[in-house]
Backbone as CSV, one residue per row, in Angstrom:
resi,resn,N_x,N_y,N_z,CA_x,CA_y,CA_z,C_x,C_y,C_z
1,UNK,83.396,115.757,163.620,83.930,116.186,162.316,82.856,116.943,161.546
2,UNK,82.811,118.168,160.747,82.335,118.769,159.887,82.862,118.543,158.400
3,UNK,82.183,117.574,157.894,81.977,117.426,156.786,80.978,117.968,155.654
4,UNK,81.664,118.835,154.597,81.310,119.911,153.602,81.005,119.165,151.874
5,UNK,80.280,119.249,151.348,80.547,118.792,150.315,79.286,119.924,149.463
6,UNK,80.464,120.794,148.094,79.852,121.879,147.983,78.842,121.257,147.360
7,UNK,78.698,120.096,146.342,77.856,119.743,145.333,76.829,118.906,145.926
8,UNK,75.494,118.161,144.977,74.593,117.604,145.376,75.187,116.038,145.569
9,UNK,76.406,115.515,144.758,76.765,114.203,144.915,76.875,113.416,146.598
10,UNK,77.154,112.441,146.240,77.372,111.583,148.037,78.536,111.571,148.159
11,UNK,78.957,111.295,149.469,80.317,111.218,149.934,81.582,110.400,149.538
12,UNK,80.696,108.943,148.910,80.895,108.012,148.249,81.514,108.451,147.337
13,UNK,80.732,108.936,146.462,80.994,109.289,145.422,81.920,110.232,145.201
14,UNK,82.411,111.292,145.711,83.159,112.617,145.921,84.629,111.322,146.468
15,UNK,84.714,110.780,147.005,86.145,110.189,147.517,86.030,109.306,146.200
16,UNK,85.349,108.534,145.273,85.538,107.617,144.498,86.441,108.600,143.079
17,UNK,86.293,109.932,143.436,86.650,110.605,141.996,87.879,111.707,142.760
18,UNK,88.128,111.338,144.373,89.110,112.144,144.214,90.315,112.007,143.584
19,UNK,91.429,112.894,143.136,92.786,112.395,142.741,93.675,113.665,143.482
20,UNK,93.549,114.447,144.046,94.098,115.374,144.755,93.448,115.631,146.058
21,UNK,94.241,115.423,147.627,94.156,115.794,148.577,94.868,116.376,149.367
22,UNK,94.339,117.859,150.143,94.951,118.464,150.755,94.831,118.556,152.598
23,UNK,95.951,118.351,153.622,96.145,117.532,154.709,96.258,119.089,155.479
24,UNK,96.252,120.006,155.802,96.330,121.043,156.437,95.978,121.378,158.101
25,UNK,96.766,122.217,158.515,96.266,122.137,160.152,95.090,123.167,160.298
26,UNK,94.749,124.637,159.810,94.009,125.487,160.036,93.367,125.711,158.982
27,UNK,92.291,126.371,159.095,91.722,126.980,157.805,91.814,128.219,157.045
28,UNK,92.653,128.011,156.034,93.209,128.512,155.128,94.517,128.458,154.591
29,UNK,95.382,127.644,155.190,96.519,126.931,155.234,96.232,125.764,153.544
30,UNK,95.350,125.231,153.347,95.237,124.584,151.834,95.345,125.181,151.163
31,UNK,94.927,126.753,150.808,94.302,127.409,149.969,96.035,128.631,149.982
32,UNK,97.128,128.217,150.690,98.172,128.683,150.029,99.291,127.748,150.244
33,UNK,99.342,126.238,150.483,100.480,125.302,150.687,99.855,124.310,150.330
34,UNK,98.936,124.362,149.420,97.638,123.172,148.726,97.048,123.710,147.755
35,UNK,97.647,125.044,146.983,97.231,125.880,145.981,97.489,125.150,144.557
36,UNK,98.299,124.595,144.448,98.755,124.286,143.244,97.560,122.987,142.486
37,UNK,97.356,122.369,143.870,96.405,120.902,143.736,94.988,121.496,143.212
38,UNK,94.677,122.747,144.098,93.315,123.052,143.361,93.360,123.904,141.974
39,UNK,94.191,124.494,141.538,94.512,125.255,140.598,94.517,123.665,139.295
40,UNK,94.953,122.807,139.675,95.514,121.749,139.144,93.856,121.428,138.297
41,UNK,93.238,121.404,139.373,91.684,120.001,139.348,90.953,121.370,138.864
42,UNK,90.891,122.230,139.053,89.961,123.616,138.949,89.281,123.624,137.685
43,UNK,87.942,122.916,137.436,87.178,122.513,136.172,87.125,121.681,135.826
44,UNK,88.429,120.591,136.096,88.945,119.532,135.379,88.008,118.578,135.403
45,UNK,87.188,117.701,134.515,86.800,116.665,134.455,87.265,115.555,134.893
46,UNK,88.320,114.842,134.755,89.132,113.866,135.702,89.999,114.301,136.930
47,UNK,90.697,115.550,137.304,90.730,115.633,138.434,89.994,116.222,139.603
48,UNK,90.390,116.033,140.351,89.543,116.819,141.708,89.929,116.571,143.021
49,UNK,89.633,117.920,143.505,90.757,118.003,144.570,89.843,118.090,146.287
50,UNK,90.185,117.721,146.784,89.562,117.663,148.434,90.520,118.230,149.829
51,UNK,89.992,118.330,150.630,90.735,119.399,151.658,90.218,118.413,152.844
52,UNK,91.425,118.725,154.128,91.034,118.204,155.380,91.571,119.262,156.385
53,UNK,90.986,119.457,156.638,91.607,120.435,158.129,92.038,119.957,159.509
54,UNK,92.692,119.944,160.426,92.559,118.987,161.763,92.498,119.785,162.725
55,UNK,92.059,121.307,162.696,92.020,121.913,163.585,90.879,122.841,163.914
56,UNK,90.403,123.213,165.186,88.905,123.554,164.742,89.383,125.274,164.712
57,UNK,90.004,125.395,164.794,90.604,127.333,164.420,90.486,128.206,165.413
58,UNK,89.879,127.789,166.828,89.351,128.076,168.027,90.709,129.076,168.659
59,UNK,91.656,128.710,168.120,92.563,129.536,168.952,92.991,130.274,168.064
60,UNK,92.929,131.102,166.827,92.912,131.351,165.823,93.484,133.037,166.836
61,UNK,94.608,133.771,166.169,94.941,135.642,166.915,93.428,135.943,165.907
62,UNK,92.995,137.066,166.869,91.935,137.930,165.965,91.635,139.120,166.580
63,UNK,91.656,139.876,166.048,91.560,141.751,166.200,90.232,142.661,165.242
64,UNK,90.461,143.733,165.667,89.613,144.496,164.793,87.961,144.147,164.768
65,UNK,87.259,143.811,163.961,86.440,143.541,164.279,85.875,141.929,165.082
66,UNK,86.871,141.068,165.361,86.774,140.007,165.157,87.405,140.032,166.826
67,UNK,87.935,141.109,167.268,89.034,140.826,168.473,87.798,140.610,169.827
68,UNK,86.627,140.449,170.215,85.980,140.208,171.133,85.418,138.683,170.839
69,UNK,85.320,138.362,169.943,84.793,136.979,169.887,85.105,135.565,171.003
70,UNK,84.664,134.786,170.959,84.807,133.803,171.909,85.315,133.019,171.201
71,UNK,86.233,131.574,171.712,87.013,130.761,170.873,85.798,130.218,169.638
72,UNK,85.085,129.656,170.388,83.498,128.980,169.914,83.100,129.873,168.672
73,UNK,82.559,131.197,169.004,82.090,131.917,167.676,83.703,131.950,166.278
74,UNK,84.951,131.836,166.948,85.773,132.407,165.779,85.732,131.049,165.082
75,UNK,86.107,130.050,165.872,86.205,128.563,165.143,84.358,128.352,164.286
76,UNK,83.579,129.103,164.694,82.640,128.522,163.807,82.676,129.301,162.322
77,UNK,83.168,130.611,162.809,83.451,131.844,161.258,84.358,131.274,160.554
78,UNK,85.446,130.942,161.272,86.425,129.798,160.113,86.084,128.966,159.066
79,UNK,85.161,127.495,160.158,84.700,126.491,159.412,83.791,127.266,158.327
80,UNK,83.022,128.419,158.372,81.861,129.292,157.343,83.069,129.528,156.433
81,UNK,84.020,130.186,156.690,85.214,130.542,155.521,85.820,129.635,155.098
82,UNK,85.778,128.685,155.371,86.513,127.429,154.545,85.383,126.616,153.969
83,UNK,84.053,126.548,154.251,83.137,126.444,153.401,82.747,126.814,152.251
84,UNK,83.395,128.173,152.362,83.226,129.248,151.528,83.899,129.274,150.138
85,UNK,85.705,129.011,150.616,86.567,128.493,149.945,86.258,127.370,149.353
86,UNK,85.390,126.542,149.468,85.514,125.025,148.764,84.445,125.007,148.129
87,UNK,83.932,126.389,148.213,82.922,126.153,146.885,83.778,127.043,145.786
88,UNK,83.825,128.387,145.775,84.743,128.805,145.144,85.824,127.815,144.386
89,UNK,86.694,126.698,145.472,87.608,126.584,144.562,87.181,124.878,143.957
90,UNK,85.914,124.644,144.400,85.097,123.667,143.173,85.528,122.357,143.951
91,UNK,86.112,122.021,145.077,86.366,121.242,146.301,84.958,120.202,146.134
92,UNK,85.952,118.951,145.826,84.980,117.882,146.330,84.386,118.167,147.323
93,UNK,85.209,117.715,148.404,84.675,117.827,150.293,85.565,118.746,150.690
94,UNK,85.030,119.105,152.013,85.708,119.956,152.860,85.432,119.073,154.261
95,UNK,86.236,118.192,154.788,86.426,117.620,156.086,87.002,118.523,157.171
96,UNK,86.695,119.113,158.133,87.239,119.876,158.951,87.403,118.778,160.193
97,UNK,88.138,118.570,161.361,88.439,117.434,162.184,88.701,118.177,163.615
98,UNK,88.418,119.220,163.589,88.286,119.746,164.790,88.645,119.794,165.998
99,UNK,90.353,119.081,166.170,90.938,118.913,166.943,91.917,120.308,167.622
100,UNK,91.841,120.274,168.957,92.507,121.397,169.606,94.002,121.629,169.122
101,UNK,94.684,122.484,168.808,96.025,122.674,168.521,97.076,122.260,169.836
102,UNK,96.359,122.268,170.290,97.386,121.791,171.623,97.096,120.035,171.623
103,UNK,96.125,119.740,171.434,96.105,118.246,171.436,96.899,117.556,170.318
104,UNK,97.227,118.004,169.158,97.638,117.555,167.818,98.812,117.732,168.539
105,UNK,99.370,118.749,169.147,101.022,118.942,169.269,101.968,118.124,170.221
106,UNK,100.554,117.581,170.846,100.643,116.920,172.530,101.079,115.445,172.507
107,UNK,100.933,114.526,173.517,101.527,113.571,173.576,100.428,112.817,172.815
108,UNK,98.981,113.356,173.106,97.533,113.023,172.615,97.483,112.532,170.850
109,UNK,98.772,113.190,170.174,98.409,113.369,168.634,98.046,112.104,168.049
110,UNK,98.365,111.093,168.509,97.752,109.635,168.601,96.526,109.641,167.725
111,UNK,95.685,110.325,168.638,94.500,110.454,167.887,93.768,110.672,166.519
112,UNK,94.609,111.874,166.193,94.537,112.741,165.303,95.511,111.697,164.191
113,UNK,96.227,110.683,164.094,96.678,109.761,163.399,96.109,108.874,163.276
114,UNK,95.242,108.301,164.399,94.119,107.237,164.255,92.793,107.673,163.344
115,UNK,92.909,109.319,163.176,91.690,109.707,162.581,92.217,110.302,161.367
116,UNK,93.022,110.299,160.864,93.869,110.109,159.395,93.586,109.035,159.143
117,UNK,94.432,108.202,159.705,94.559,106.482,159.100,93.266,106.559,158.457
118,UNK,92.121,106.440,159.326,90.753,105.845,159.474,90.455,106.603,158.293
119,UNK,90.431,107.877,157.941,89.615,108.253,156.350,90.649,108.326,155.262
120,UNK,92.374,108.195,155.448,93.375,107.535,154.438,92.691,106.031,153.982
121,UNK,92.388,105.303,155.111,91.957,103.807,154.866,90.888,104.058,153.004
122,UNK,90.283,105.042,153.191,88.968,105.099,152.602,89.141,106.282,151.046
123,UNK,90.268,106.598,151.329,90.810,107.178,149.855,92.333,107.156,149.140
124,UNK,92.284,107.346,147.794,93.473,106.591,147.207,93.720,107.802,146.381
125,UNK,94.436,109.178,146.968,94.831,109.948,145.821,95.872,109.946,145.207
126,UNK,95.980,110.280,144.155,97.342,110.637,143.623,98.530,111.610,144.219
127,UNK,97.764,112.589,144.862,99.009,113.502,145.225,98.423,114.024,146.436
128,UNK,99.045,114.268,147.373,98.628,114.399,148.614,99.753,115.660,148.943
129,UNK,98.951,116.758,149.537,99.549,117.850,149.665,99.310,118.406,151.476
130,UNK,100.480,118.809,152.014,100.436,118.823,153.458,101.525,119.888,154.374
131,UNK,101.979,120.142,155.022,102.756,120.668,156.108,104.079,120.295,155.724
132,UNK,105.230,121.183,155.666,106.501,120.436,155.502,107.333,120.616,156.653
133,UNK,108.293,119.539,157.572,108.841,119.283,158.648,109.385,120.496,158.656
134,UNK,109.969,121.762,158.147,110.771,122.620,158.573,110.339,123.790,158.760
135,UNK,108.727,123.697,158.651,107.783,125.190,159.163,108.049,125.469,160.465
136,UNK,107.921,126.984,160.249,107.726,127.664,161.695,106.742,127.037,162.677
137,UNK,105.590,126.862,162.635,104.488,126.619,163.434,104.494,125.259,163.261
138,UNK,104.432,125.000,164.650,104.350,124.203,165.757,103.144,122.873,165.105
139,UNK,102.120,123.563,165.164,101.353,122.785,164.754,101.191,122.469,163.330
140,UNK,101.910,123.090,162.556,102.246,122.147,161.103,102.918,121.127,161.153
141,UNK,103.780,121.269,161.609,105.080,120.503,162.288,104.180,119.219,162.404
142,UNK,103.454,119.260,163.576,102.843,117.944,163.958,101.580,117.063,163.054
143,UNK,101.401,118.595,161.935,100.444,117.839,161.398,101.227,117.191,160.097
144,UNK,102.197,117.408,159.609,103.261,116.756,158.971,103.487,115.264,159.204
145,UNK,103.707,115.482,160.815,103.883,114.074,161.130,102.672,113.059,161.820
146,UNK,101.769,113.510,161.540,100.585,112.718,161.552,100.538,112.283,160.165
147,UNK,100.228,112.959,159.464,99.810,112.511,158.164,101.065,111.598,157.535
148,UNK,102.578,111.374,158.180,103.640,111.039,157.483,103.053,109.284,158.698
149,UNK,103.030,109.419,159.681,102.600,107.939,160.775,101.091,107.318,159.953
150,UNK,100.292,108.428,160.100,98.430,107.751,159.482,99.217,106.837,157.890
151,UNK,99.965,107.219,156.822,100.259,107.062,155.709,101.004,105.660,155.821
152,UNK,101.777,105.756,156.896,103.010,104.405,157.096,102.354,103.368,157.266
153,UNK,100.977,103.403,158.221,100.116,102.077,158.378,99.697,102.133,157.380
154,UNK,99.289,102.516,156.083,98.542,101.656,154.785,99.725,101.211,154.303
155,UNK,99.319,99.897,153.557,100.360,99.193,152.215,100.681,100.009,151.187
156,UNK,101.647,99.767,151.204,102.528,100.664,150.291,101.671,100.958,148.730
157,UNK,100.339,100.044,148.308,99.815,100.296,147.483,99.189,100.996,147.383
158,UNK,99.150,101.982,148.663,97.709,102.558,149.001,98.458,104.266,149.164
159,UNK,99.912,104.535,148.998,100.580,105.549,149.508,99.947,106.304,147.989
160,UNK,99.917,107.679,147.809,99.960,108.589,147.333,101.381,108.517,146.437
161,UNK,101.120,108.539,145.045,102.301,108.981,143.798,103.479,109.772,144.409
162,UNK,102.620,111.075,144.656,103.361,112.463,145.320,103.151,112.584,146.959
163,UNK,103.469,112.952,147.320,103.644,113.488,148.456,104.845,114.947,149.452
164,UNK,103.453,115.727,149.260,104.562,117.276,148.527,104.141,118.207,149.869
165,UNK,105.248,118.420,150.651,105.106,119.634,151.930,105.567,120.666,151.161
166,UNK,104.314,121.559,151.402,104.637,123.012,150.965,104.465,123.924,152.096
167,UNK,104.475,125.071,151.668,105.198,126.735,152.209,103.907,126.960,152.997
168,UNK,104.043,127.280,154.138,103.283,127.923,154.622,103.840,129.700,155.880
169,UNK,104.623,128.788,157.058,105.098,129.738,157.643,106.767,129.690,157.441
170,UNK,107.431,129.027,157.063,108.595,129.235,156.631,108.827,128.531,155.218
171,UNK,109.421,129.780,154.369,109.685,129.625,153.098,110.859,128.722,152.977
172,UNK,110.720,127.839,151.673,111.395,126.875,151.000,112.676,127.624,149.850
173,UNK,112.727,128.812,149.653,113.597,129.312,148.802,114.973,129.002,148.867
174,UNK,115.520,128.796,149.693,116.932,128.669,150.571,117.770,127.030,150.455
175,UNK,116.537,126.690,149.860,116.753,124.756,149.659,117.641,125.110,148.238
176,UNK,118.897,123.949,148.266,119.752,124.070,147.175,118.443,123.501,145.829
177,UNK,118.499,123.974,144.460,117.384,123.890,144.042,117.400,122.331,143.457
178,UNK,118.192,121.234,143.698,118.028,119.851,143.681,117.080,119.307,144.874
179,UNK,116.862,119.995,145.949,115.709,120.013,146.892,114.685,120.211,147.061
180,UNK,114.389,121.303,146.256,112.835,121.679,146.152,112.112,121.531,145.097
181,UNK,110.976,121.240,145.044,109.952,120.955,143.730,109.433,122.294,143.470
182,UNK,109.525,122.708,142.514,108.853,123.904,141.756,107.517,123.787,141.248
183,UNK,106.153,124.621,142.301,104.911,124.144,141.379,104.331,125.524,141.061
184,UNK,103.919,125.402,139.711,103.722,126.720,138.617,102.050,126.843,139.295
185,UNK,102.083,128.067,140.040,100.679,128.458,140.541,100.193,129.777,139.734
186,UNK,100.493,129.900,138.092,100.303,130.589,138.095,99.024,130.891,137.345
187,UNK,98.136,129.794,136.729,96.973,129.648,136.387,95.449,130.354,137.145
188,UNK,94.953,130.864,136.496,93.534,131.562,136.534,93.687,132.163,138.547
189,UNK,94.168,133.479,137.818,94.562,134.570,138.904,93.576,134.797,140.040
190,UNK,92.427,134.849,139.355,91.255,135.289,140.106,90.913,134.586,140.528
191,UNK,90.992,133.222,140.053,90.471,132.404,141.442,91.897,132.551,142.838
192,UNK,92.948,132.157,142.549,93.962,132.357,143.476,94.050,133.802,144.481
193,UNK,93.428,134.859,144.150,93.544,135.534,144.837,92.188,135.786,145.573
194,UNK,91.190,135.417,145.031,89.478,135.223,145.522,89.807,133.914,147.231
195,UNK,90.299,133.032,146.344,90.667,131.959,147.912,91.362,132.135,149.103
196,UNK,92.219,132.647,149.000,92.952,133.516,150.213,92.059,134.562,150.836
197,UNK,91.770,135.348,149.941,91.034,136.332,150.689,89.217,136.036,150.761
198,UNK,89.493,135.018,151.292,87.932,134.520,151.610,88.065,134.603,153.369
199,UNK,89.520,134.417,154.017,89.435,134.707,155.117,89.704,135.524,155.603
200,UNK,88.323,136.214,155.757,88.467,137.749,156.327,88.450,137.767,157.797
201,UNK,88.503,136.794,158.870,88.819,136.947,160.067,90.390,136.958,160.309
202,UNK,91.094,136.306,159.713,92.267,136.637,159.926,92.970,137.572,159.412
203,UNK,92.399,138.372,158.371,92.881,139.375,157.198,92.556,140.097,157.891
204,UNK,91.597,140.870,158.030,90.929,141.828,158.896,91.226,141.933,160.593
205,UNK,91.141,140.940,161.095,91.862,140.657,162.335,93.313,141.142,162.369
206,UNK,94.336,140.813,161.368,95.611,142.004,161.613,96.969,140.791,160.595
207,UNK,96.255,139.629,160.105,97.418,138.796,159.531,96.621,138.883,158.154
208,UNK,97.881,139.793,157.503,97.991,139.856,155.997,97.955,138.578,154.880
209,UNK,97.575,137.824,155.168,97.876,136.207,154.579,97.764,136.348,153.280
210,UNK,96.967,137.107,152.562,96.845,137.057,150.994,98.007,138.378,150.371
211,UNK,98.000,139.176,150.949,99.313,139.430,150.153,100.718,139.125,150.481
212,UNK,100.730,138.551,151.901,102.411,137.313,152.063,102.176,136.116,150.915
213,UNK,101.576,135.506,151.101,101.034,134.644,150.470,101.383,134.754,148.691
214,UNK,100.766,135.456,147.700,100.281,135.937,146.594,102.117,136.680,146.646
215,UNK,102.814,137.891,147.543,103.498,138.143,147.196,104.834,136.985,147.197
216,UNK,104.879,136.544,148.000,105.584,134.741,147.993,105.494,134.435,146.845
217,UNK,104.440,133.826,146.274,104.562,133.292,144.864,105.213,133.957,143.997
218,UNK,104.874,135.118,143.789,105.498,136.143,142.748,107.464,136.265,143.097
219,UNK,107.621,135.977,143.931,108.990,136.216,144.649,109.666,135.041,144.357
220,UNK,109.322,133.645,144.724,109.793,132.775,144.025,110.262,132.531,142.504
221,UNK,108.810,132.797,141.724,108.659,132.948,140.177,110.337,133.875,139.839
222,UNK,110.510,135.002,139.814,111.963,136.023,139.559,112.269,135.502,140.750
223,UNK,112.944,135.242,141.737,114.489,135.111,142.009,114.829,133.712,141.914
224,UNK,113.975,132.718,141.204,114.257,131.249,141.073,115.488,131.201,140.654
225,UNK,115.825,131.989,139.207,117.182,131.730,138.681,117.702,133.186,137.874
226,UNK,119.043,133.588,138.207,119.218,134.596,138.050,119.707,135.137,136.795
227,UNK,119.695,134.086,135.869,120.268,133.931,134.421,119.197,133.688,133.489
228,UNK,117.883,133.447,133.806,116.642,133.653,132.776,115.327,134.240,133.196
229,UNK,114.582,134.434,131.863,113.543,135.418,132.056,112.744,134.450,132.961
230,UNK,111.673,134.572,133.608,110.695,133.930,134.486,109.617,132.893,133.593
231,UNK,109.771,131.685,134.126,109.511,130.929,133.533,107.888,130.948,133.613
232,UNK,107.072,131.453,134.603,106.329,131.291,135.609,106.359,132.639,135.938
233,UNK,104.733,133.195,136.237,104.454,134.279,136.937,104.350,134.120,138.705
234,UNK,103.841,132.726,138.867,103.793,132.732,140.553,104.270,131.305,140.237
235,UNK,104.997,130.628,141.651,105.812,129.902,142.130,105.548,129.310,143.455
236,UNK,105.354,128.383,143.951,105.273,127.600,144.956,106.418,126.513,145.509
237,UNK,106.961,126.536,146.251,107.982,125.697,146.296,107.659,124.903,147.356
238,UNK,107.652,123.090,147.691,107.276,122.190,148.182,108.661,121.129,148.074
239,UNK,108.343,120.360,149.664,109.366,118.973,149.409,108.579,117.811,149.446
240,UNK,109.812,116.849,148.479,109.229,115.782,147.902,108.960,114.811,149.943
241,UNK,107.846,114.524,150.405,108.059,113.355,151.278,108.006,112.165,151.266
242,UNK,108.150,111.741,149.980,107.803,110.172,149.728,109.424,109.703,150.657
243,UNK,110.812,110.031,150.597,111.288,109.084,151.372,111.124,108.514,152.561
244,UNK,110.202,109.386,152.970,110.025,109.574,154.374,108.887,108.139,154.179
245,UNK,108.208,107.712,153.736,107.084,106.476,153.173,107.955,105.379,152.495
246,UNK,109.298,105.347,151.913,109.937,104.527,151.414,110.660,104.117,152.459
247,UNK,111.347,104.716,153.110,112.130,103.887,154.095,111.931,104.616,155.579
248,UNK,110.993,103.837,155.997,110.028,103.554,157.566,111.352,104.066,158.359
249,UNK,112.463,103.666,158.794,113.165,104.219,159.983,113.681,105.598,159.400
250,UNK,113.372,106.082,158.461,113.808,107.516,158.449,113.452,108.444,159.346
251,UNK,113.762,108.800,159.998,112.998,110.003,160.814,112.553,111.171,160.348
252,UNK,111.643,112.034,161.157,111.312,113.390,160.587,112.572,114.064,160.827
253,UNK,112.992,114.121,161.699,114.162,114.789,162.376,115.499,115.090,161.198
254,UNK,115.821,113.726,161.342,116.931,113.595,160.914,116.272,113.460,158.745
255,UNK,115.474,113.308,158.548,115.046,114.192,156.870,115.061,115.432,156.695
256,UNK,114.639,116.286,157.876,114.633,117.663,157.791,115.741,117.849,157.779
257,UNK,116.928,117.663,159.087,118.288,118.380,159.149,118.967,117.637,158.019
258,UNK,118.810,116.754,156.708,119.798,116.576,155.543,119.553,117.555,154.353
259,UNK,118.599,118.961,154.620,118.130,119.419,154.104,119.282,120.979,154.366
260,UNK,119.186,120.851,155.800,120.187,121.675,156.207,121.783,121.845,156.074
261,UNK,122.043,120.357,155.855,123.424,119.811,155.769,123.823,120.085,154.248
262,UNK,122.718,119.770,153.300,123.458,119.992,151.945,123.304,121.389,151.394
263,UNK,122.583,122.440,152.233,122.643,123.859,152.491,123.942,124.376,152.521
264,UNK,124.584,123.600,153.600,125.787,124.524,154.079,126.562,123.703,152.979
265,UNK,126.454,122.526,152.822,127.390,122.275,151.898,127.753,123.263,150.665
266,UNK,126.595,124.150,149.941,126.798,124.435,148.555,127.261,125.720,149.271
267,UNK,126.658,125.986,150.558,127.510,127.849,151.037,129.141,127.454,150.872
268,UNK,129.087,126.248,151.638,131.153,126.045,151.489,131.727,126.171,149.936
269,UNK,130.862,125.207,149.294,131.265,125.180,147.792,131.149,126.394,147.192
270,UNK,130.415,127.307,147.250,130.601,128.532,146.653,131.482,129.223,147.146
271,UNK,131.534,129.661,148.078,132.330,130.378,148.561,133.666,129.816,149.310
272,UNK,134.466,128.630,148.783,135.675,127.888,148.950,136.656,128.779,147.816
C-alpha cells in the first residue's frame, strides 16, 4: 500500500479528524464521483476529507506521449498524480491499495474486502463516497461491492451516516428524480477544475476526463428541472446505498434493477 499524507501530522491523527471518505477504483475517479466530499471539507476546520484508491492504475489506456510506457512506469505517474491531487485538494491521506483490476473483478476480490474491512475497522466517517452498482466499468462495479461486503462486517455503529455512489462512467440523470441525490458541486471553481486536470496521463494520453467530467456537472445543474432557473451552476448526481447496509439480504443485483423498474414505471405513467 502507498500511503500519502500531504501534511506534517501522523496517520493517527489524520484518521482521528477524518469525517469524509472517498472509496474509488483508479486514480482520478475521487476527484469526479468524490468531488462534492472534497469541495465539502476544502479549508474546513471540522471537516476533512480522505481518498482510497484500490487499484495500482497499471493497466491504465495511454497514448501520445505516455503511449510507450510500461505498466510499472504508468502506475507509478498515476500514484505521482494522485499525490498531486491530494495536496491541491487539502486531502488528509491518500491510501492507494494497489491491487490489479483483474484481481478486484476476479473470484480473488476477497482480498481487496479483507483490506477494506481492515482500514474501515480503523475509521468512522460520516459520509463515505464510492462506485455506484450501475456504472459502466467493470471494475467500479466490483469496487462498489467490496466496499458494500468490507462495510456489512462492522456493527452497524460503525456504518457511515451517508453512503453515496456517484457518476463516474455511466450517468445518473435518467433516475426518476425520487432516486437520485442531488450534490451542489458548484463551490470554488478553480479548485474543481485544477483536480481533474492534474491527470495529465490520461488527458493527454487521449481520455478527455476533465471536460466530460466538468461538462457533466454543468449538464445536470440546467436539465435537472425544466420549469426553473438553475438552482446550482454544477451538479453531481449520486445513489443513496445505505439500504444496501440496512437490510443484509438485499442484493447488489436486485438494488440496482429496482432502479430500473421504477424507470419504466414513470415512462408508462407518462406516456399512458
Amino acid at each position: 500500500m502507498d500511503l500519502f499524507i500531504p501534511t506534517d501530522i501522523s496517520f493517527a491523527e489524520a484518521l482521528s479528524k477524518l469525517t469524509h471518505l472517498g472509496i474509488g477504483a483508479h486514480q482520478d475517479d475521487l476527484e469526479i464521483m468524490a468531488l462534492h466530499g472534497i469541495l465539502e471539507c476544502y479549508k474546513k476546520p471540522t471537516q476533512h476529507f480522505g481518498g482510497i484508491i484500490c487499484t495500482s492504475g497499471s493497466g491504465s489506456p495511454r497514448g501520445g506521449a505516455y503511449a510507450s510506457l510500461s505498466d510499472q512506469e504508468i502506475a507509478h505517474i498515476r500514484q505521482k498524480e494522485q499525490h498531486h491531487a491530494a495536496r491541491i485538494g487539502s486531502y488528509l491521506f491518500m491510501a492507494q491499495l494497489e491491487f490489479s483490476s483483474s484481481s478486484v473483478q476476479g473470484l480473488s476480490s476477497h482480498s481487496l474486502v479483507d483490506a477494506l474491512h481492515e482500514i474501515l475497522q480503523q475509521l468512522q466517517p460520516e459520509v463515505i463516497y464510492t462506485h455506484h452498482p450501475l456504472d459502466k466499468h467493470p471494475t467500479h462495479r466490483a469496487i462498489c461491492y467490496a466496499v458494500i461486503e468490507a462495510l456489512k462486517r462492522l456493527p452497524a455503529t460503525q456504518h457511515p451516516k451517508q453512503l453515496l455512489g456517484g457518476e463516474v462512467w455511466r450517468s445518473l440523470d435518467w433516475l426518476t428524480d425520487d432516486d437520485k441525490i442531488s450534490l451542489d458541486v458548484s463551490a470554488h471553481p478553480e479548485l474543481r477544475e485544477q483536480l481533474i486536470s492534474v491527470f495529465d496521463s490520461q488527458i493527454s494520453g487521449g481520455k478527455h476526463y476533465d471536460l466530460a467530467a466538468l461538462g457533466r456537472y454543468r449538464a445536470n445543474a440546467t436539465f435537472s428541472d425544466p420549469h426553473t432557473a438553475d438552482l446550482a451552476t454544477h451538479v453531481a448526481y449520486a445513489l443513496n446505498l445505505r439500504p444496501l447496509l440496512e437490510n443484509p439480504q438485499l442484493s447488489l443485483q436486485e438494488f440496482a434493477l429496482s432502479f430500473a423498474d421504477r424507470f419504466c414505471m414513470q415512462i408508462k405513467k407518462e406516456l399512458s
